[in-house]
C-alpha atoms as one frame of an Amber mdcrd trajectory, in Angstrom:
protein
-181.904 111.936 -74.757-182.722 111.209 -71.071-184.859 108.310 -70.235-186.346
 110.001 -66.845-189.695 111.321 -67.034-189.974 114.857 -67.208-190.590 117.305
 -64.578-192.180 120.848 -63.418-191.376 123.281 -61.083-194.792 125.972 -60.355
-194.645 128.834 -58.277-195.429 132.269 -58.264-192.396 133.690 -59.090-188.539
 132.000 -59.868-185.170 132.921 -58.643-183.584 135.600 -58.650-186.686 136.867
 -57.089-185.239 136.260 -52.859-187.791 134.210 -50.535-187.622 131.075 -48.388
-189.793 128.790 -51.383-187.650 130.435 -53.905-184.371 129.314 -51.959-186.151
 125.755 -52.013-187.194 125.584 -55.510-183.434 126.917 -56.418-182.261 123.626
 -54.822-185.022 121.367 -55.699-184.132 121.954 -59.308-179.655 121.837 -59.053
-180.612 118.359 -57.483-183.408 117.338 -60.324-180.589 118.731 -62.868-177.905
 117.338 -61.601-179.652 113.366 -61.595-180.366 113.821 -65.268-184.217 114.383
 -65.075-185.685 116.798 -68.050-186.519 120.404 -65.584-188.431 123.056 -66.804
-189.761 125.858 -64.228-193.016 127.503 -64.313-193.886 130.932 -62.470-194.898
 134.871 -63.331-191.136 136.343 -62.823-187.713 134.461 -63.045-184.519 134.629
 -65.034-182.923 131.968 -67.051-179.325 133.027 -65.670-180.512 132.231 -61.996
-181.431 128.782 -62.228-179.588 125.503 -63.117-178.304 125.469 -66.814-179.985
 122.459 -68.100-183.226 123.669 -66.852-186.001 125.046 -69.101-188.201 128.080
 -68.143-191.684 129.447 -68.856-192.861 132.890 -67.744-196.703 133.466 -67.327
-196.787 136.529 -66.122-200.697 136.138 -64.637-198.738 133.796 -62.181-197.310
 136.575 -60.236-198.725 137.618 -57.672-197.902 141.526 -58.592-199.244 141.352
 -61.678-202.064 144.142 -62.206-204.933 141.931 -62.843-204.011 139.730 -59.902
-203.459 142.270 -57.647-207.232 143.665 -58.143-208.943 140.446 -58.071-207.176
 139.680 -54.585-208.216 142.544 -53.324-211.847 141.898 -54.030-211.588 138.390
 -52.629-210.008 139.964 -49.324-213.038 141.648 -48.822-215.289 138.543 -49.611
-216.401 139.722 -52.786-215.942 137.075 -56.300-215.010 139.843 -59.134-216.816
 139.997 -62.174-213.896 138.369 -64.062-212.914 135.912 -61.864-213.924 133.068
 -64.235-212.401 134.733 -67.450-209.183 135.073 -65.476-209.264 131.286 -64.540
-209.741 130.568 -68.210-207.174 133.020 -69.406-204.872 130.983 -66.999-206.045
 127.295 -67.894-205.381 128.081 -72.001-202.155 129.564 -70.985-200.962 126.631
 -68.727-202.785 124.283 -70.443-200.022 123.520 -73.226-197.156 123.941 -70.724
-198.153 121.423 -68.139-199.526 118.348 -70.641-195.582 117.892 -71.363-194.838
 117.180 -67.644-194.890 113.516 -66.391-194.310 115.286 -62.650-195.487 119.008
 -61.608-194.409 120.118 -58.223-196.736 123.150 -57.388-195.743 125.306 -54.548
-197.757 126.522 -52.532-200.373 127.790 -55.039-203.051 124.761 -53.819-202.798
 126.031 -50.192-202.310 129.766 -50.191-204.590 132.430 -51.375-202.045 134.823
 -53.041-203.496 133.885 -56.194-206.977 132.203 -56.556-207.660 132.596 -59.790
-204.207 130.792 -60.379-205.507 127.398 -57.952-208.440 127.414 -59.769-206.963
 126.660 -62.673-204.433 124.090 -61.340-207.507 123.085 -59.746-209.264 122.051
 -63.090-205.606 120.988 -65.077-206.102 118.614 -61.968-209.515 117.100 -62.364
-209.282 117.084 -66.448-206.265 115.086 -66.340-204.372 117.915 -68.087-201.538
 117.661 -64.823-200.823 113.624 -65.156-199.517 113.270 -61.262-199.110 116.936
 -59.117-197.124 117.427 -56.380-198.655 119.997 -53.884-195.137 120.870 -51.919
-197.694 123.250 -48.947-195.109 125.053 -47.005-197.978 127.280 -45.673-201.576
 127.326 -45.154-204.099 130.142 -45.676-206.887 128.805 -43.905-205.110 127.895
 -40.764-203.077 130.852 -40.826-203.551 133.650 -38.058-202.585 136.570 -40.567
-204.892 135.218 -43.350-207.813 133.078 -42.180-209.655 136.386 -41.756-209.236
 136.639 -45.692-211.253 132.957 -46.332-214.759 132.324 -46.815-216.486 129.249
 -46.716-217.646 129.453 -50.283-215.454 129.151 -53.809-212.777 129.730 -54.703
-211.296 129.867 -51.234-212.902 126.601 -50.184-209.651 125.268 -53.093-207.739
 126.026 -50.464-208.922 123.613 -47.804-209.353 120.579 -50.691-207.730 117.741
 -51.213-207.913 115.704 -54.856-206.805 112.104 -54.321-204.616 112.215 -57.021
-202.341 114.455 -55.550-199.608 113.692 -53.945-199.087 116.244 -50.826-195.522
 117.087 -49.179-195.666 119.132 -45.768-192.221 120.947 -44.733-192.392 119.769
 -41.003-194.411 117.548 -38.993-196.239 120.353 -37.417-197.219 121.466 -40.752
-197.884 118.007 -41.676-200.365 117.324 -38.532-202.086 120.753 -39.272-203.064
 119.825 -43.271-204.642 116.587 -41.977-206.201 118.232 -39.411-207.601 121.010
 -42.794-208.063 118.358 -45.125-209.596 115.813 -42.098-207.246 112.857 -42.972
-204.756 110.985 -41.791-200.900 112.283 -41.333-199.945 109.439 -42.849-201.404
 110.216 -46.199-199.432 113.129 -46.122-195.748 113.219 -47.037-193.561 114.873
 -44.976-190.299 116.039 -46.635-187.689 118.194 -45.158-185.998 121.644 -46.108
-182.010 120.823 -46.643-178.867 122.993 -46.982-176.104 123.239 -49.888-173.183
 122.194 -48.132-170.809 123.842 -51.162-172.849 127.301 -50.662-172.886 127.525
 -46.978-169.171 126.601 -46.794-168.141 128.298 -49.265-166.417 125.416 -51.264
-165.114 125.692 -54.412-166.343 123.334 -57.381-163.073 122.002 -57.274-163.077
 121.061 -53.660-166.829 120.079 -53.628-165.755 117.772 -56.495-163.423 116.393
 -54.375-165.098 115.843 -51.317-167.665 114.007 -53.215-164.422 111.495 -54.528
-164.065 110.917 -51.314-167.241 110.240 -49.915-166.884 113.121 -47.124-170.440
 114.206 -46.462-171.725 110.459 -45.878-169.080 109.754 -43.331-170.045 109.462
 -39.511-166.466 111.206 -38.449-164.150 112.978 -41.051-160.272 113.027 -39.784
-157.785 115.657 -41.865-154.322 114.982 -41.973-153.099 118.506 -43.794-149.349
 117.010 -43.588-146.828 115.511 -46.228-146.216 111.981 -46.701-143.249 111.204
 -45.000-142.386 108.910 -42.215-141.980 111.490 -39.042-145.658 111.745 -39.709
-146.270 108.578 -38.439-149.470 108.002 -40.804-149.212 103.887 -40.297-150.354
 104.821 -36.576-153.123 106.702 -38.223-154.008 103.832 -40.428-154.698 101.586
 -37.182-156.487 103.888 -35.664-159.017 104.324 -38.855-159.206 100.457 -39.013
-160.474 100.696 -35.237-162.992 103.652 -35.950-164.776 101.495 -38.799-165.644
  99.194 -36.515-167.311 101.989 -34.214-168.715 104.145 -36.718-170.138 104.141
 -39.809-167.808 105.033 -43.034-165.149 107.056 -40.888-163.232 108.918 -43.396
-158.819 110.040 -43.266-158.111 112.735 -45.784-154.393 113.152 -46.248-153.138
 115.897 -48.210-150.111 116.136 -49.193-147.974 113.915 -51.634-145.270 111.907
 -51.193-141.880 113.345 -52.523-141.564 111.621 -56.085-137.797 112.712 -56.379
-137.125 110.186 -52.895-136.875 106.967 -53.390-136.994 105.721 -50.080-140.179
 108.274 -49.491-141.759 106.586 -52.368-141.085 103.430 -50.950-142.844 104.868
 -47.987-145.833 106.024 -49.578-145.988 102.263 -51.087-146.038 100.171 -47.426
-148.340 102.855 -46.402-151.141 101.816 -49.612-150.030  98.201 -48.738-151.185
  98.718 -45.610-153.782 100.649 -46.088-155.166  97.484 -48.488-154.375  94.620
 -45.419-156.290  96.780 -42.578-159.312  97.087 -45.161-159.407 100.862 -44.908
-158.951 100.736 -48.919-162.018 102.555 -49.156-161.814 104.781 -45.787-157.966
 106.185 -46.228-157.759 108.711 -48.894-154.643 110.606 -50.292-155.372 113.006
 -51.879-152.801 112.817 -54.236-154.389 109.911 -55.650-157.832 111.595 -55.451
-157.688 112.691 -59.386-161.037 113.130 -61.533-159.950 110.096 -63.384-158.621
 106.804 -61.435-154.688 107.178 -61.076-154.450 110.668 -62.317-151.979 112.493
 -59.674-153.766 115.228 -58.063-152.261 118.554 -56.388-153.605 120.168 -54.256
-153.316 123.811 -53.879-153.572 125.652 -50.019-157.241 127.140 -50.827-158.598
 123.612 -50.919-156.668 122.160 -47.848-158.433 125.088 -46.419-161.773 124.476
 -47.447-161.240 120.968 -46.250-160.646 121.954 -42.804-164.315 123.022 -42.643
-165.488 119.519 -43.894-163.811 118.302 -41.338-164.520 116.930 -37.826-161.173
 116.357 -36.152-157.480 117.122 -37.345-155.408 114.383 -36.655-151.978 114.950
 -35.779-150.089 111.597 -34.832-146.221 112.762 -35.496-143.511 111.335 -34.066
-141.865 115.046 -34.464-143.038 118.572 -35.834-141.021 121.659 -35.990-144.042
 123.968 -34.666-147.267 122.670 -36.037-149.124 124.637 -37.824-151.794 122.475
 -38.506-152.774 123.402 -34.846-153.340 127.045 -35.298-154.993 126.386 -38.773
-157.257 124.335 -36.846-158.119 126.643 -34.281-159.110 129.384 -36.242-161.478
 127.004 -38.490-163.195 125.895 -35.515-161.950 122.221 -35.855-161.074 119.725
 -32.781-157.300 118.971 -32.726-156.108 115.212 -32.033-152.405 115.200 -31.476
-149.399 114.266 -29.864-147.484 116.737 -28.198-146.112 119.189 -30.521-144.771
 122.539 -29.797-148.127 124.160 -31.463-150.186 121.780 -29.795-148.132 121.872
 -26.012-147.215 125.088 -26.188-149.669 127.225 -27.528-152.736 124.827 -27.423
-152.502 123.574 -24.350-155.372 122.478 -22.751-157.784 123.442 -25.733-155.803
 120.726 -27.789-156.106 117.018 -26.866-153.278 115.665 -26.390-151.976 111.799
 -26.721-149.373 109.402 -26.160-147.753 107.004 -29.011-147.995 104.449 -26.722
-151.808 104.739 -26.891-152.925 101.379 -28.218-155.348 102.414 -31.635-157.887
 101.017 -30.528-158.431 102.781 -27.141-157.607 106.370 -29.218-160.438 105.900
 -31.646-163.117 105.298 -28.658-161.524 108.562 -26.991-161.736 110.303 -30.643
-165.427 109.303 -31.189-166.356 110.099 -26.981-164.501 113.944 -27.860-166.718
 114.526 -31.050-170.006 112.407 -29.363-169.868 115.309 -26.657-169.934 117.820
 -28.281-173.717 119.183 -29.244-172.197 121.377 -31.968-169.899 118.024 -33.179
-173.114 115.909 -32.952-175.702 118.279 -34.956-173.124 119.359 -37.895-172.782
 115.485 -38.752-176.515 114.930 -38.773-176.888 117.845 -40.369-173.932 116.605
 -43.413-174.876 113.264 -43.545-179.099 113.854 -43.908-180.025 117.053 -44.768
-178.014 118.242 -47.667-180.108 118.858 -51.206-178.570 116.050 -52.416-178.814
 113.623 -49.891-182.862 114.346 -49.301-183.214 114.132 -52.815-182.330 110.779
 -53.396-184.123 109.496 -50.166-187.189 111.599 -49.877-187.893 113.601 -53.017
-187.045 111.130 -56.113-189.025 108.359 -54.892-192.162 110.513 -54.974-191.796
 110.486 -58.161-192.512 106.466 -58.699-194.368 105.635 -55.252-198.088 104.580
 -56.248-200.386 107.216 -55.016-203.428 106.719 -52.498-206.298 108.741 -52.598
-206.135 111.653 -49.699
């Protein structure tokens, strides 16, 4: 039985139902799931099926913003007008919630305290709020009715809609941007800095299309944290020259922060003197204190020193994880590491290969053996640094994934001491 306090997810309406808050709340709970923490997620519409297994769910349907009664109450509030059965609504909605939310520790509620697509449904938050019933809300306000060109026509300075321009100093309130962040201080007249801001992220396994098994493994190997990610999609074997590699990678730690050199193939187990290979290469890997930075992938198993294959879909998906491929043979055939690289969109670092000389050319860069290390891995960082698109897909990796603004942004809401608004 977990140990984390429990939490609540509120909106109008749950994946699959397709919108930009849905999208967020989709991630919000993988992430909340996938650190352990007791989920269940509120709203009118949703299915089960769409949402993280571990995750509970509770349909209301009075939270939807379709839903009959809804719909004809907002229409009397768009024209000004407070329907007869406003307050019977509100009450309808606080018995129903009113069991749900006493079980939460944390309830995120999106939206719902700053839009008007649902009043009857804030006013009831509104007074789970003040009773105590909600022990610590989280107003996540990714828009604002009363500021908003389309709907500030629709507010009146009167209840309910004055909810929407309220703050209670015992909620804690997340803005999307700092635009958004400036404008709800500027609603609620208080300072931005009672207001936290939390960014929107990305699922790096959706958008590129990894496969649990490769997402699995880039997270072995520490991929999306690193500053520059270098593929070697080769073999171990000596024309490779992957010592030269492991210099270089001892110079980039010193330049960058946790530089990462994926190598994918194994070493032949049926050769003894390739074996013997592989073995100065893991010794050496050990003296230049890149331990941590090298990774073969063959050694990459879900449990420590289980041999790993890899099959071609995953060196593929790899290739879009990655910054640079790093080609540093002494000889190649062809080199079709080149090509594979081009059509993924991936710099190529290499020595003059056929692929590289030939067909590259001057799209490929291009260097000598007798580069020292340390001089390549400044001209490796400069030929990523340059590049705009290089720059923003790193910063992008390292800070804005789910995961990665979960544990620095969204968890510790959950345990900073609140201040009243």
């Amino acid at each position: 039985m977990s140990t984390l306090p429990s939490v609540g997810i509120l909106h109008y309406t749950l994946p699959p139902v397709v919108g930009g808050v849905e999208a967020v709340i989709h991630a919000q709970a993988r992430a909340f799931v996938r650190a352990g923490y007791p989920l269940t997620l509120v709203g009118g519409v949703g299915e089960s099926g769409a949402l993280p297994g571990d995750s509970g769910v509770v349909i209301i349907p009075e939270l939807d913003t379709r839903h009959p009664e809804i719909v004809q109450v907002s229409k009397s509030l768009a024209g000004g007008k407070v329907p007869e059965n406003f307050t019977s609504l509100v009450e309808k909605l606080v018995d129903s919630l009113h069991p749900v939310v006493q079980r939460f520790d944390h309830l995120i509620i999106h939206n719902v305290l700053t839009k008007h697509f649902n009043l009857p449904l804030t006013a009831a938050l509104a007074h789970l709020i003040e009773t105590g019933t909600i022990r610590h809300a989280l107003a996540w306000c990714h828009d604002f009715s009363w500021t908003s060109p389309s709907a500030s026509e629709k507010m009146h300075p009167a209840y309910p809609w004055d909810l929407l321009r309220t703050a209670w100093g015992d909620v804690t309130y997340v803005t999307v941007s700092e635009r958004r962040r400036q404008e709800l201080a500027g609603l609620f007249e208080v300072s931005p800095e009672m207001i936290h801001l939390v960014y929107d992220g990305v699922e790096p396994r959706t958008l590129l299309g990894l496969s649990a098994e490769t997402m699995a493994l880039v997270e072995r190997l520490g991929l999306l944290e690193s500053d520059l990610v270098m593929l070697m999609p080769v073999r171990v074997t000596r024309a490779k020259n992957i010592e030269y590699a492991l210099n270089v990678l001892e110079s980039l730690k010193s330049l960058c922060r946790n530089p990462r050199l994926v190598l994918t193939g194994p070493p032949d187990p049926h050769d003894v003197e390739n074996m013997e290979y592989f073995q100065s290469l893991k010794a050496l890997r050990d003296n230049l204190g890149v331990t941590e930075e090298m990774g073969f992938v063959f050694e990459s198993g879900p449990e420590a020193g289980e041999p790993y294959v890899i099959t071609e879909e995953i060196v593929g998906e790899l290739y879009r994880v990655s910054d640079v491929i790093f080609i540093p043979s002494h000889r190649e055939g062809f080199g079709m590491p080149v090509l594979e690289a081009g059509l993924a969109g991936i710099p190529v670092v290499s020595t003059a290969i056929p692929a590289a000389e030939e067909i590259g050319e001057r799209d490929v860069f291009t260097f000598s053996l007798e580069a020292p290390p340390p001089e390549l891995a400044v001209q490796i960082l400069s030929l990523v640094g340059e590049n705009p698109i290089s720059r923003f897909r790193r910063l992008v990796r390292q800070n804005y994934s789910w995961q990665a603004l979960f544990h620095r942004s969204i968890e510790p809401l959950l345990v900073e001491e609140r201040k009243p608004v």
